[in-house]
TORKOL-27139 format. One line per 2 residues: number of its first residue (from 1); for each residue z, x, y of C-alpha. Coordinates in steps of 0.02 Angstrom, whole numbers. Each point is the difference from the previous one (the first is absolute). Layout:
# TORKOL-27139
NUM> Z:X:Y; ...
END
This chain:
# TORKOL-27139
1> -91:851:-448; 112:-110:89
3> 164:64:88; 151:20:-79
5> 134:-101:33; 197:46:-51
7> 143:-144:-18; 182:-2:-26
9> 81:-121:-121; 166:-38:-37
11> 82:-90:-152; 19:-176:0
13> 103:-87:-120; 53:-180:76
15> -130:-145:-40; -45:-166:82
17> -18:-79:158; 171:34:62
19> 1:210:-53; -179:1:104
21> 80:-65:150; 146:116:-9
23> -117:125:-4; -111:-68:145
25> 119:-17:103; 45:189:-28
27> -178:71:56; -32:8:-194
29> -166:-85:-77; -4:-32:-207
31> -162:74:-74; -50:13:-181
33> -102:131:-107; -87:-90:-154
35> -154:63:-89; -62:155:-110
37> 76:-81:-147; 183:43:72
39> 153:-107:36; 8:-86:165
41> 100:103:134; 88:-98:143
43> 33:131:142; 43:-41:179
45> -76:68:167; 41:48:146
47> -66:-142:122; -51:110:151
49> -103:127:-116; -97:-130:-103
51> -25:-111:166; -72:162:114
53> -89:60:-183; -81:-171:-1
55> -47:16:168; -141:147:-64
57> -163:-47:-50; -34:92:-118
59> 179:-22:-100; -48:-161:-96
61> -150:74:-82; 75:173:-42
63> 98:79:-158; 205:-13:57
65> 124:100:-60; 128:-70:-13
67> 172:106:-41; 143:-40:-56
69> 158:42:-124; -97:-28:-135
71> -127:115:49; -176:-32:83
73> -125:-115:-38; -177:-36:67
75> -66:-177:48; -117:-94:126
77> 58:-163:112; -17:-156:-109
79> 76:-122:83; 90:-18:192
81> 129:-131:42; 39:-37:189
83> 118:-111:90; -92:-150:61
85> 42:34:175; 71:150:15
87> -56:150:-17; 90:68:-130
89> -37:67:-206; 70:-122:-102
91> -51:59:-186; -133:148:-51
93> -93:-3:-159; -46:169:-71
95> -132:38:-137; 26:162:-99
97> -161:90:-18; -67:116:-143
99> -88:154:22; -148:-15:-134
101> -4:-214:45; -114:-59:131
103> 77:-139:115; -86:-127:118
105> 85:-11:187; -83:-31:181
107> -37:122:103; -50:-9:182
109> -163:2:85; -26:118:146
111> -146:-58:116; -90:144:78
113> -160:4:97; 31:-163:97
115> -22:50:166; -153:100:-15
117> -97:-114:-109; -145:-84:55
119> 42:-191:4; 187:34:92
121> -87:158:133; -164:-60:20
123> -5:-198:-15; 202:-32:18
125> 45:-79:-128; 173:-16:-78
127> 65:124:-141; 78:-121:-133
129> 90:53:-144; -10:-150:-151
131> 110:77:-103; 134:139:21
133> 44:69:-170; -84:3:-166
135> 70:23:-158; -32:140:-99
137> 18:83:-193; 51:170:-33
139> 138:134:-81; 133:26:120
141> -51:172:60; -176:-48:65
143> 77:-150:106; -62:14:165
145> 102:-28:168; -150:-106:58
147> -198:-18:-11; -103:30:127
149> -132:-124:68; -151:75:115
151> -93:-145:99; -55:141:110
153> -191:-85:-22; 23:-215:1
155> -108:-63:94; 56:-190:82
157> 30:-125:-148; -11:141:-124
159> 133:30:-117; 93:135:-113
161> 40:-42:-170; 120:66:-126
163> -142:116:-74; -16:85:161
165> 190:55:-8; 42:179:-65
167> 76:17:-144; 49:174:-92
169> -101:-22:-158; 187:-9:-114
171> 37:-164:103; -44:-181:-42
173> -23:-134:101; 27:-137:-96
175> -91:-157:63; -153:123:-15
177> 45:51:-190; -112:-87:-138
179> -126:-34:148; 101:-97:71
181> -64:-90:149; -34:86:170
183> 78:-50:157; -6:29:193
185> 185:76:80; -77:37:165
187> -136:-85:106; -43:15:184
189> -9:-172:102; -65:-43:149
191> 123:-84:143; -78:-177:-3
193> 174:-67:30; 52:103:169
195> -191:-34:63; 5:-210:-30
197> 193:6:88; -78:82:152
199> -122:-123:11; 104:-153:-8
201> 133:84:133; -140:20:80
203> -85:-175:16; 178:-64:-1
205> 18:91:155; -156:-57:65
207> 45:-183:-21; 179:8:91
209> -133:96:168; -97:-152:-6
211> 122:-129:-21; 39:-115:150
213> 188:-52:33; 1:-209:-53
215> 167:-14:58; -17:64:187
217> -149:-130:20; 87:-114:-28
219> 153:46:100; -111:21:142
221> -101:-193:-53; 182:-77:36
223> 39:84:150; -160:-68:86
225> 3:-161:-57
END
């Protein structure tokens, strides 16, 4: 089960563009609370605990509680708003959950294995990760804080695929329900790239040794004419 996560809100009763900034500008963030067949709750947020909340991995693809004067409520990440440039929470998006419904939400991949695996230790390749999360379906108690992925044994050019990842057998992953199609989130690849740019600095290298200086023949032509 994923970690739990705990979140003050506060009431928010201004609206529009010009209420948000107020609030912005006070270290406040607007954030709503829609779903479970309940009325929409506007609540704000205290900027430096949602940004350093954020910051977690595991906080965008775990059950929230959020508290506040109207009691507490439980909800996943739906949606993030940033500032274009800075970095700073504009708006939060909160889904309420339900105990007895199953919801769909990324989690994250951990890697593991990488080092010791045949095509990175013996042949050194490169580890390369394809995707980093995967979506998954399940009730709110069985969500996971992340699933693991063991390429302990890829060989070079081999590749783990979604069916390879451990999942606790009351977890879903959804591009894989209905036999769905398979795909790879991991490979190992070999370092054709670093090897070819040795090569040319090499021969590049090679070429300026060999080169005679044009302009100093000249130069010296004129003098002894």
């Amino acid at each position: 089960m994923s970690t739990q996560y705990n979140i003050q809100a506060f009431p928010r009763e201004g609206k529009g563009k010009s209420a948000s900034r107020g609030y912005r500008r006070n270290d406040q963030v607007p954030a709503v609370i829609y779903g479970a067949n309940k009325d929409n709750q506007n609540v704000l947020l205290n900027h430096n605990e949602i940004m350093h909340s954020l910051e977690a991995e595991g906080f965008q693809s775990a059950i929230i509680e959020i508290k506040s004067d109207k009691g507490t409520e439980q909800a996943i990440v739906r949606d993030v708003q940033m500032h274009p440039y800075k970095p700073r929470v504009m708006h939060v998006d909160f889904l309420r959950v339900s105990a007895t419904e199953k919801i769909k939400i990324e989690v994250p991949l951990h890697f593991i294995g990488g080092e010791e695996c045949p095509g990175v230790y013996n042949d050194g390749g490169i580890e390369s990760h394809l995707i980093n999360e995967v979506e998954v379906e399940c009730l709110p108690a069985d969500l996971p804080e992340y699933l693991e992925v063991d390429i302990s044994n890829l060989g070079m050019h081999e590749s783990a695929k979604l069916t390879d990842i451990k999942v606790p057998e009351s977890v879903t992953i959804t591009a894989l329900a209905h036999e769905g199609e398979d795909q790879p989130v991991a490979t190992i690849m070999a370092p054709q790239r670093e090897e070819i740019e040795e090569e040319e600095v090499e021969e590049d290298l090679e070429g300026v040794e060999g080169e005679t200086p044009e302009a100093d023949s000249d130069s010296d032509s004129e003098e002894e004419a």
